[in-house]
C-alpha positions as CSV (number, residue, x, y, z in Angstrom):
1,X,16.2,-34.7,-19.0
2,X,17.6,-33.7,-15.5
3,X,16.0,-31.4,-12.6
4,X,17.3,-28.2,-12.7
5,X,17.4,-26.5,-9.4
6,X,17.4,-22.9,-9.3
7,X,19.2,-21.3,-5.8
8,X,18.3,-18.0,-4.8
9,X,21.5,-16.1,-4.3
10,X,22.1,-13.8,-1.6
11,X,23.7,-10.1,-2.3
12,X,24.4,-10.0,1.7
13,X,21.7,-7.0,2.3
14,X,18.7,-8.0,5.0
15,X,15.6,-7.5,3.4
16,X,13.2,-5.4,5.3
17,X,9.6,-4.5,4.9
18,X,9.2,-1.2,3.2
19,X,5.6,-0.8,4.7
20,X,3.4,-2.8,7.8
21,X,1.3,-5.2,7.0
22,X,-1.3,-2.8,8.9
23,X,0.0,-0.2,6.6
24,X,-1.5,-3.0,3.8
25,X,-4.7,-3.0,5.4
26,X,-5.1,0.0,5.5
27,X,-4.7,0.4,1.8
28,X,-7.1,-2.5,1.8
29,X,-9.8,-0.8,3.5
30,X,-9.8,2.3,1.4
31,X,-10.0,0.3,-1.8
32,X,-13.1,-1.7,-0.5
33,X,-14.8,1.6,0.1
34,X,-13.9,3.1,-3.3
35,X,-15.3,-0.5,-4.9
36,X,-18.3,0.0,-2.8
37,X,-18.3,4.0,-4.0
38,X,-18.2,5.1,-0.3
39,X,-14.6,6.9,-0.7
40,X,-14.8,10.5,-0.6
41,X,-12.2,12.9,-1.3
42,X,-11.1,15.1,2.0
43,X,-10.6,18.8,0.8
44,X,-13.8,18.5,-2.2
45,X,-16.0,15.5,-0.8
46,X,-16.1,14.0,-4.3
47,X,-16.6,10.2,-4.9
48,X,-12.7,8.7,-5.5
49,X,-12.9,6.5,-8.9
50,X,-9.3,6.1,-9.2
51,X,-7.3,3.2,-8.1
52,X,-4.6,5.4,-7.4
53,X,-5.9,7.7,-5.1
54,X,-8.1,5.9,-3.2
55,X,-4.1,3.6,-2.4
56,X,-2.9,7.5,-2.0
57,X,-5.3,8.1,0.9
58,X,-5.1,4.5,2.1
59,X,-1.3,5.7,2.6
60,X,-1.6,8.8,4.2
61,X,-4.1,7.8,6.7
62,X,-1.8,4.7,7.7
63,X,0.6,7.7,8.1
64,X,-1.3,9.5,10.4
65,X,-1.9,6.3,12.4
66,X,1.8,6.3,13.0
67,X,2.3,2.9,10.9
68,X,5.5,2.1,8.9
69,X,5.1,3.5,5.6
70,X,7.6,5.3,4.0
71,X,7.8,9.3,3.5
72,X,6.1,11.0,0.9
73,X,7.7,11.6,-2.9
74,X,8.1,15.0,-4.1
């Protein structure tokens, strides 16, 4: 049986980075804290067990470092 190569094809459109790789750290960061149960929330102080929000505030404080991460939904 042959090789088969498989070629990407292009659609013409540049791809650009919808967040920083700082903007990833940052995520990064706040995840390690939830893991470590350091993550509080800001307006009740509770301990952040979800995934999502601890990413959530990972976003929003790259945000308010002025890093590329897209605008908020809804």
């Amino acid at each position: 049986m042959g090789t088969s190569t498989t070629k990407k094809r292009s659609t013409g459109k540049k791809s650009t980075r919808k967040y920083s790789p700082a903007a990833g750290k940052s995520v990064e960061t706040e995840m390690r804290a939830m893991k470590q149960g350091k993550l509080k929330s800001g307006r009740s102080g509770k301990k952040v067990t979800s995934r999502k929000q601890a990413i959530a505030i990972g976003l929003s404080e790259a945000r308010r470092a002025g890093k590329k991460v897209p605008a908020k939904r809804g």
